[in-house]
C-alpha positions as CSV (number, residue, x, y, z in Angstrom):
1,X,147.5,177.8,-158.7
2,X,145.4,180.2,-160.7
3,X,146.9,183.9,-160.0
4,X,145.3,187.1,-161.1
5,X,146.7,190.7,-161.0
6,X,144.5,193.8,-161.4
7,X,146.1,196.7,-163.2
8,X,148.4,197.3,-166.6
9,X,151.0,199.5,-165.4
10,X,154.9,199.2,-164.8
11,X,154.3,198.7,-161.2
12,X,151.9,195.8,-162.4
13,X,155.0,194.2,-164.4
14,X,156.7,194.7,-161.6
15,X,154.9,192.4,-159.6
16,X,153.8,190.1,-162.4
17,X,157.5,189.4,-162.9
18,X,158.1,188.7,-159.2
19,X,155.0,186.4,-158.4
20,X,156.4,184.6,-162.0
21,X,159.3,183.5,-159.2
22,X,156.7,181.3,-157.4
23,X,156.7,178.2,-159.4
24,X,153.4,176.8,-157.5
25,X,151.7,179.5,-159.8
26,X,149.9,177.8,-162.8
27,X,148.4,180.5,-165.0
28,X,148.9,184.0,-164.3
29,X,146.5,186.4,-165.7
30,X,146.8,190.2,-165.7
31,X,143.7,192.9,-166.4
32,X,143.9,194.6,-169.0
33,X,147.7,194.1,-168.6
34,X,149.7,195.9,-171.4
35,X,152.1,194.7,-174.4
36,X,155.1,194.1,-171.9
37,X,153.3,192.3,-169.2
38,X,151.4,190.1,-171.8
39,X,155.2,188.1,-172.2
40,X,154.8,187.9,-168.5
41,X,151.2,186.7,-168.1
42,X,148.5,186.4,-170.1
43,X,146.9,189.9,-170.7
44,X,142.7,190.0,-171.3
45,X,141.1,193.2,-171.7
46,X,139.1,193.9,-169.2
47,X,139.5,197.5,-167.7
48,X,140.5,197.3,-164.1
49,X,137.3,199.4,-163.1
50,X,135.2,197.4,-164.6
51,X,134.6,195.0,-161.3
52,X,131.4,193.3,-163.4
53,X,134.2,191.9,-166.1
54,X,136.9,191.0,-163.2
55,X,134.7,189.0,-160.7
56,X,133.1,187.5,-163.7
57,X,136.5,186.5,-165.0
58,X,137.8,185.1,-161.8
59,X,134.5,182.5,-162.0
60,X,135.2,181.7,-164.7
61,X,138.9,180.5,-164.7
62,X,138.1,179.5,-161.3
63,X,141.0,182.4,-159.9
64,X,142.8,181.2,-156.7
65,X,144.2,184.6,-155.6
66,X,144.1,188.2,-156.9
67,X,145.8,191.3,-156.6
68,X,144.4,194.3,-157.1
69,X,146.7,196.4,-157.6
70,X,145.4,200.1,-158.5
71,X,144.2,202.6,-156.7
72,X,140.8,203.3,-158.5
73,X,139.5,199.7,-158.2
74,X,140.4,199.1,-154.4
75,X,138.6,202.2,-154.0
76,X,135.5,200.8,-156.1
77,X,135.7,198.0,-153.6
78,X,136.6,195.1,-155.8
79,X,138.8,193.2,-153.2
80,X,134.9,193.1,-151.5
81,X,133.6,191.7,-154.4
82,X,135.8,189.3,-155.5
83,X,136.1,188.1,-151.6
84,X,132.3,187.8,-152.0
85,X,132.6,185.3,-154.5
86,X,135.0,183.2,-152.6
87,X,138.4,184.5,-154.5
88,X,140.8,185.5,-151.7
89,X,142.8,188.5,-152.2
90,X,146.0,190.8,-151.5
91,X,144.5,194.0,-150.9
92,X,142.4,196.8,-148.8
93,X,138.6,196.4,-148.8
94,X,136.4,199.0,-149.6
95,X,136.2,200.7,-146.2
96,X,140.0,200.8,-145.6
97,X,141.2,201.8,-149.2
98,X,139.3,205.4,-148.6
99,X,142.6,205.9,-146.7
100,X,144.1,207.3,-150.4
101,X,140.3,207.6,-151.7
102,X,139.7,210.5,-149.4
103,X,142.2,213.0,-148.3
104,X,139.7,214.5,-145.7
105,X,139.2,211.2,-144.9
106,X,143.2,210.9,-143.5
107,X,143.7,214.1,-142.7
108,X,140.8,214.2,-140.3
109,X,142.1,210.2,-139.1
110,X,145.4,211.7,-138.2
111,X,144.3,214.4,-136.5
112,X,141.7,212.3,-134.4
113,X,144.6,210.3,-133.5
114,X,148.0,212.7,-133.0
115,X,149.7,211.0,-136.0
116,X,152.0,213.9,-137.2
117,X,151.4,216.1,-140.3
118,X,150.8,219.3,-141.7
119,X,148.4,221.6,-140.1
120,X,145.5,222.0,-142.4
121,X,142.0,222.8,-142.8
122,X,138.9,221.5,-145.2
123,X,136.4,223.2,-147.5
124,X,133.4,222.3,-149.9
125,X,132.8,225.6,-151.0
126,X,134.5,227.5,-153.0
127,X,133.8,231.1,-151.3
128,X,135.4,229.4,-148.4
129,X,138.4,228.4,-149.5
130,X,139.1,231.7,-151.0
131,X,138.0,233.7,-148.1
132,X,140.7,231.4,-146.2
133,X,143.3,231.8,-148.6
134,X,143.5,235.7,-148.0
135,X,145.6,235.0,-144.3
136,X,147.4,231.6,-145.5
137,X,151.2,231.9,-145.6
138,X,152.5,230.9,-148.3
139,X,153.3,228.6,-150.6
140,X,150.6,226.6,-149.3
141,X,149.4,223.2,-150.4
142,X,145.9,222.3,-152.5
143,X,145.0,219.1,-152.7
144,X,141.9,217.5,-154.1
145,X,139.7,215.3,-151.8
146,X,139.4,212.4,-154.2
147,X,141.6,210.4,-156.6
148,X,143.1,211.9,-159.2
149,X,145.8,210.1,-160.9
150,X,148.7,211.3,-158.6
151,X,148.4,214.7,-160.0
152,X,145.5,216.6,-157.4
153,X,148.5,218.1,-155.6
154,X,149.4,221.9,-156.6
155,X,151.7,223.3,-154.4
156,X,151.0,227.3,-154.5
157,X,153.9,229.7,-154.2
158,X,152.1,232.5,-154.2
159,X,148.4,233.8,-153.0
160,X,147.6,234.2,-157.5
161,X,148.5,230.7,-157.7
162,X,146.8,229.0,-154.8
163,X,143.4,230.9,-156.0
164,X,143.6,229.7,-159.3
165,X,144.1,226.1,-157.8
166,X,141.4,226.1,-155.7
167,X,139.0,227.2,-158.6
168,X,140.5,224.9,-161.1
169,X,139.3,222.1,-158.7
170,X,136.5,223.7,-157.0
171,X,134.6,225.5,-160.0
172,X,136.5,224.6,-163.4
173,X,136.3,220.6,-162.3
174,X,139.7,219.9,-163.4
175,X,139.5,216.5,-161.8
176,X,135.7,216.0,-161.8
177,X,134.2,215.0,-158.2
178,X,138.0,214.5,-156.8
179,X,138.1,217.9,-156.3
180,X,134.3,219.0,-155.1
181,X,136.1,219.0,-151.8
182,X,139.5,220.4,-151.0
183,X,142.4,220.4,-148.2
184,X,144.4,223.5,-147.9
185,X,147.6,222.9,-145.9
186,X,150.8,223.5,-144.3
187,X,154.1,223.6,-146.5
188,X,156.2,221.3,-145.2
189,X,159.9,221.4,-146.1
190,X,162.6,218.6,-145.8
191,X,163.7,215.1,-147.6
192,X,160.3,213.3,-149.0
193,X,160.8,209.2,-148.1
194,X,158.2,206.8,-149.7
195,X,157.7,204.0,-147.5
196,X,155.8,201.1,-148.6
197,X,154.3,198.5,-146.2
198,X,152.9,195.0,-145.7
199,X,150.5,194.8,-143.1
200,X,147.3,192.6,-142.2
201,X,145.5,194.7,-139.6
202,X,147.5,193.9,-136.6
203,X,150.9,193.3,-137.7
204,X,153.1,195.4,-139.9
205,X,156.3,195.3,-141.8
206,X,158.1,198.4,-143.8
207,X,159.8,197.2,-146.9
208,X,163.2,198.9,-148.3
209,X,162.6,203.1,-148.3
210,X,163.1,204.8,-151.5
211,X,163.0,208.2,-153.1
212,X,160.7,209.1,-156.1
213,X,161.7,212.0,-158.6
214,X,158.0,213.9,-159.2
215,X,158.9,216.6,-161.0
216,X,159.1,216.2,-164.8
217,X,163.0,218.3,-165.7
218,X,166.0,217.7,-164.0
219,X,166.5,220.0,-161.2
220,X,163.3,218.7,-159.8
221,X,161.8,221.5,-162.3
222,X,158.6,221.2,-164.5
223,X,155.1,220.0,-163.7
224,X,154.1,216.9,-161.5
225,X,154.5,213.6,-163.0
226,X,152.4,210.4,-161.7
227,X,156.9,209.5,-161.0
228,X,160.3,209.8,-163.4
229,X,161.9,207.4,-161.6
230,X,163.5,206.2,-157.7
231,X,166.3,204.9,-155.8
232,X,166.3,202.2,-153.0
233,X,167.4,202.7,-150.1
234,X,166.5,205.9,-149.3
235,X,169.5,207.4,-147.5
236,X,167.6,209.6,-145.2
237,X,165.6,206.8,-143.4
238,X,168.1,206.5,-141.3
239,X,167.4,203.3,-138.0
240,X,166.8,206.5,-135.8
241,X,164.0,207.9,-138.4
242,X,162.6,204.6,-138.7
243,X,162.0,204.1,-135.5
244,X,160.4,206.9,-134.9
245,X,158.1,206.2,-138.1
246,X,157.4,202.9,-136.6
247,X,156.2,204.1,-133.0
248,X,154.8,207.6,-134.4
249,X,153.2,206.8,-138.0
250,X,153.0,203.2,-138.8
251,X,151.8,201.2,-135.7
252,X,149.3,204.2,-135.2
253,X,148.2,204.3,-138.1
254,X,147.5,200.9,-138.1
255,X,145.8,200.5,-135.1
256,X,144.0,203.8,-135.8
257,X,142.2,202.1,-138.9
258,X,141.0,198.9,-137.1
259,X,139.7,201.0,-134.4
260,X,137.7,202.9,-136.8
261,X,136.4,199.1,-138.2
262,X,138.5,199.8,-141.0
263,X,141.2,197.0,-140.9
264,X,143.6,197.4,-143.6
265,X,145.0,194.5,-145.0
266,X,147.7,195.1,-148.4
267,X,150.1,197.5,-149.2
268,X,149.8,200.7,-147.3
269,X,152.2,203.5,-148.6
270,X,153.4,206.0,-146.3
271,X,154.9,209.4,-148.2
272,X,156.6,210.9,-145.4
273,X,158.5,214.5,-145.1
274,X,161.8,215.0,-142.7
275,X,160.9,217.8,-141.3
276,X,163.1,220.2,-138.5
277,X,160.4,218.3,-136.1
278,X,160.9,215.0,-137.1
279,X,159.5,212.5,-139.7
280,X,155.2,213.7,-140.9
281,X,153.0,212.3,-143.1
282,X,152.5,213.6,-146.5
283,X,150.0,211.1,-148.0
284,X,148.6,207.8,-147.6
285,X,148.2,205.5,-150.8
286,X,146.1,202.2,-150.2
287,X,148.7,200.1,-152.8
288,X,152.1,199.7,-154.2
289,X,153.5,203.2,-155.1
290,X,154.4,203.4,-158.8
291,X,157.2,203.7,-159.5
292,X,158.5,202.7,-156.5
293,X,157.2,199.1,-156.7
294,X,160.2,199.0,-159.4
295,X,162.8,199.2,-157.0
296,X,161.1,197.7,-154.0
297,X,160.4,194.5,-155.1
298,X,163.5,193.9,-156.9
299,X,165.0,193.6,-153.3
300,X,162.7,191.7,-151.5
301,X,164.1,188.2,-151.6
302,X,161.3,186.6,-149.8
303,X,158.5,184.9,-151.8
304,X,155.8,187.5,-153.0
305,X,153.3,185.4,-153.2
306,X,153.8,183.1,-149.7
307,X,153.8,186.9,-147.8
308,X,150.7,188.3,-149.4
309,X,148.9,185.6,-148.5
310,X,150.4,185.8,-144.8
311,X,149.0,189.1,-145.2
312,X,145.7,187.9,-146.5
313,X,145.4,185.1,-144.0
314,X,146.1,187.5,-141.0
315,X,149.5,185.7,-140.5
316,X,152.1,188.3,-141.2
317,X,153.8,188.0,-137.9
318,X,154.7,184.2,-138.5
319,X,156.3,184.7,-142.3
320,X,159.5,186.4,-142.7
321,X,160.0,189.1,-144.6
322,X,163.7,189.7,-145.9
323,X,165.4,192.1,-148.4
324,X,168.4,192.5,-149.8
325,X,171.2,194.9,-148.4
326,X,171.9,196.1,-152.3
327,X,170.3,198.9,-154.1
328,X,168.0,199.6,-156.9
329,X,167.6,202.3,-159.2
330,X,165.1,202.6,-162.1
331,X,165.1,205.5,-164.9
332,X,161.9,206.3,-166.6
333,X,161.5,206.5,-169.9
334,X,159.0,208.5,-171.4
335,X,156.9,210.2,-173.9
336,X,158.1,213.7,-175.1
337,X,156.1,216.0,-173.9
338,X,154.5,214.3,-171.3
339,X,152.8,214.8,-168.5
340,X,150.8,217.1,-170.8
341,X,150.4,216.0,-174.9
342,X,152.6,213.5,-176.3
343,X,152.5,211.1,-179.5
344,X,152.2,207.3,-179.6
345,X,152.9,204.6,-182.0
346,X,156.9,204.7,-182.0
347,X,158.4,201.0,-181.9
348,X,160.5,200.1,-178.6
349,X,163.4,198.3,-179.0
350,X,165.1,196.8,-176.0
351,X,168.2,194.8,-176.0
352,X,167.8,191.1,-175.3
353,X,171.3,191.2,-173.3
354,X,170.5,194.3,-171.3
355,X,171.9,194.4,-167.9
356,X,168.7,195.6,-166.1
357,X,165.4,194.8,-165.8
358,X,162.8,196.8,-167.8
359,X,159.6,197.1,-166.9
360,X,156.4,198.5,-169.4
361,X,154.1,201.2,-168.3
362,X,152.8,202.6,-171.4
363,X,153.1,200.2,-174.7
364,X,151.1,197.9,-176.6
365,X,152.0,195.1,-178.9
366,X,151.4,194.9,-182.5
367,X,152.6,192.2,-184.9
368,X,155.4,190.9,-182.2
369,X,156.2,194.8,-181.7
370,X,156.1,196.8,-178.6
371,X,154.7,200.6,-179.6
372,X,154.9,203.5,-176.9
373,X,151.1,203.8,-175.8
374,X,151.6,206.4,-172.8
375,X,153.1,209.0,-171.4
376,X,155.1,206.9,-168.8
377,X,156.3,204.1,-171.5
378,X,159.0,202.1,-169.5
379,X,160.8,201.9,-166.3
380,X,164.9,200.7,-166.1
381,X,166.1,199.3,-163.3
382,X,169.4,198.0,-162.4
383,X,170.9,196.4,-158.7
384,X,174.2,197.1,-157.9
385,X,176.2,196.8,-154.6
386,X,175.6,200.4,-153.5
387,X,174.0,203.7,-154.8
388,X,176.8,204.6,-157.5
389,X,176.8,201.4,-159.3
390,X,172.9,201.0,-159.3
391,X,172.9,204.1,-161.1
392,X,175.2,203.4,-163.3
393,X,173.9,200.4,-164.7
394,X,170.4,201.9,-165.1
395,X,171.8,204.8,-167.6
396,X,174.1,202.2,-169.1
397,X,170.9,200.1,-169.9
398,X,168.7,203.2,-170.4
399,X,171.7,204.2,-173.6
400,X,170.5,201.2,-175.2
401,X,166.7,201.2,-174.9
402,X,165.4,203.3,-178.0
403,X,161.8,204.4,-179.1
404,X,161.2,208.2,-180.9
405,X,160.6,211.0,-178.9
406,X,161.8,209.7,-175.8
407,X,163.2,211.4,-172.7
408,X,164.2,211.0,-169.3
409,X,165.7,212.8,-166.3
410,X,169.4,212.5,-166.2
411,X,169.6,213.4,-162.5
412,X,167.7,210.5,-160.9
413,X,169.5,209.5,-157.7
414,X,171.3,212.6,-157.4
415,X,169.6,213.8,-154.2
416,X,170.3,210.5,-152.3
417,X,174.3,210.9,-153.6
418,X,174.5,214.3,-151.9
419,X,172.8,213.3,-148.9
420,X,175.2,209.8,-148.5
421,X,178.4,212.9,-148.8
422,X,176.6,215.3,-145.8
């Protein structure tokens, strides 16, 4: 079986390296892949926007299944083309995928259909939001309509700072069309869970919870980051707050989108809040969170491949979907200085006898080397029995992974410790 993945990110590797379980799998391509994944698949660069290069690709190795993994292509629609062609795939169409595409889009969705989250309200001009911002209470939330790499969220502490968000989207374009239109919202405050999901359009099933780390320093300080690392299980999403994810946000959401004729069939990503009032949405993302994907799919013990095509084939109630009862944690490595200006070009060396699994966001490969090539170079994760131990392992590992210039939080997991001790 011919296998193609979309994307060339650690979250990528991630699930290159678990389909690479499936021994029914033939050749296993990636686009544009990166110098990690390429000893995991073969890499060919073609740009995972460039839907023209991809469907022409899959024709011509005659691909059996993709998986599109990122968000920008799904929202391009290239699971619709490459179904058109007659390659079957593992993620939303077009028409579902503007569930992460637009945030006015699931704002609005949720509203329509009593799914819980934060009071808000929407604007496409910029005298409007301004006007509005003069009674907000703050902090308040600004978020860009569109896609914009993880990072259109600015969360405003004070009136200053919520003005000069809303015109660094709305008049300086700091993220082009994505932020042309705007939400404004409630600050919510409480535990963040990240909840990532099979579903085909009728039937769904939550994989392990985690926690990400957004926040660049330790101390959850510093600017946003697209993610310096997670833990699995998510100590918070307790079987009482699951449950009431289940009937309140998941199977609603769910049925909300085939109701609209919007059937989504993937990976939908639910970033939830624990609020005083119960669990609320956050955000929607049509695919795999990154780097949550690291620590997820480490767990699952069921065949990747077998359930995405349960998923694809509208068969997800009959396939079973199991995980393990361990946990994960992964560490990200990155470029100093990122997310803003950072260097490239430093060779990566990582220990053939490492106790963890590594997996490469950012490098490329150069006469048999691997060079940092992004900001987000690598993700470490290790298993272990329980919370302590999978941390453990991951900084053990993370002690013996080298490359100039790099850092990493040193306080990944620490939230999830103190809320096992409450």
């Amino acid at each position: 079986m011919k296998v193609l993945v979309v994307g060339g990110g650690g979250r990528e590797h991630a699930i290159v390296k678990k389909l690479k379980e499936n021994k029914t799998i033939t050749e296993l391509y990636c686009l544009p892949g990166n110098g990690g994944i390429a000893r995991d698949a073969v890499c060919v660069s073609i740009a995972a926007t460039d839907l023209d290069g991809i469907v022409s690709f899959a024709q011509e190795r005659k691909i059996d299944y993709a998986v599109v993994a990122p968000d920008d292509p799904l929202a391009l629609g290239a699971v619709d083309r490459l179904e058109a062609v007659g390659v079957k795939c593992f993620g939303p169409r077009k028409n579902a995928a503007v569930i992460e595409a637009s945030k006015v889009f699931a704002k609005d969705l949720m509203k329509r259909y009593g799914i819980p989250t934060a009071r808000y309200e929407t604007f496409d001009r910029l005298d409007a939001a301004l006007a509005y911002l003069q009674s907000a209470p703050m902090p308040t939330v600004i978020k860009a309509d569109g896609l914009a790499l993880g990072k259109g969220v600015i969360i405003a502490q004070t009136l200053s700072e919520a003005e000069d968000a809303v015109r660094s989207m709305m008049a300086d374009k700091r993220f082009g069309k994505s932020g042309e239109r705007i939400v404004i919202e409630e600050f919510l405050e409480g535990p963040e869970i990240s909840v990532l999901s099979f579903t085909d359009g009728k039937t769904i099933v939550p994989m392990v919870s985690s926690m990400d780390h957004k926040r660049a320093g330790d101390g959850d300080v510093g600017p946003n980051t697209g993610g310096m690392g997670t833990v699995a299980p998510n100590p918070y999403y307790t079987p009482d707050v699951a449950k009431r994810c289940m009937d309140e946000i998941f199977l609603p959401t769910i049925r909300a989108m085939a109701q609209e004729g919007r059937a989504f069939k993937g990976c939908l990503y639910f970033g939830l809040m624990l609020t005083k009032d119960g669990p609320k949405v956050i955000e929607y993302n049509c695919r795999f969170g990154d780097p949550e994907t690291q620590v997820v799919l480490p767990l699952l013990e069921s065949d990747l491949l077998t359930v995405m095509q349960a998923v694809t084939e509208e068969r997800l109630d009959e396939c079973p979907v199991r995980f393990s009862d361990a946990s994960a944690a992964c560490v990200i490595m990155a470029s100093m200085g990122y997310p803003g200006a950072y260097e490239k070009g430093f060779p990566i060396t990582i220990p053939a006898d490492l106790d963890a699994e590594v997996y490469i966001a950012g490098a490329k490969e150069k006469d048999g080397c691997l060079l940092t090539a992004g900001g987000r170079v690598l993700g470490v994760t290790a298993l272990g029995k329980n919370l302590p131990e999978a941390l453990d392992r991951a900084y053990e590992a993370v002690r013996h992974v080298q490359f100039d210039n790099a850092y990493y939080r040193r306080d990944i997991g620490a939230r999830a410790l103190a809320a096992k001790e409450v």
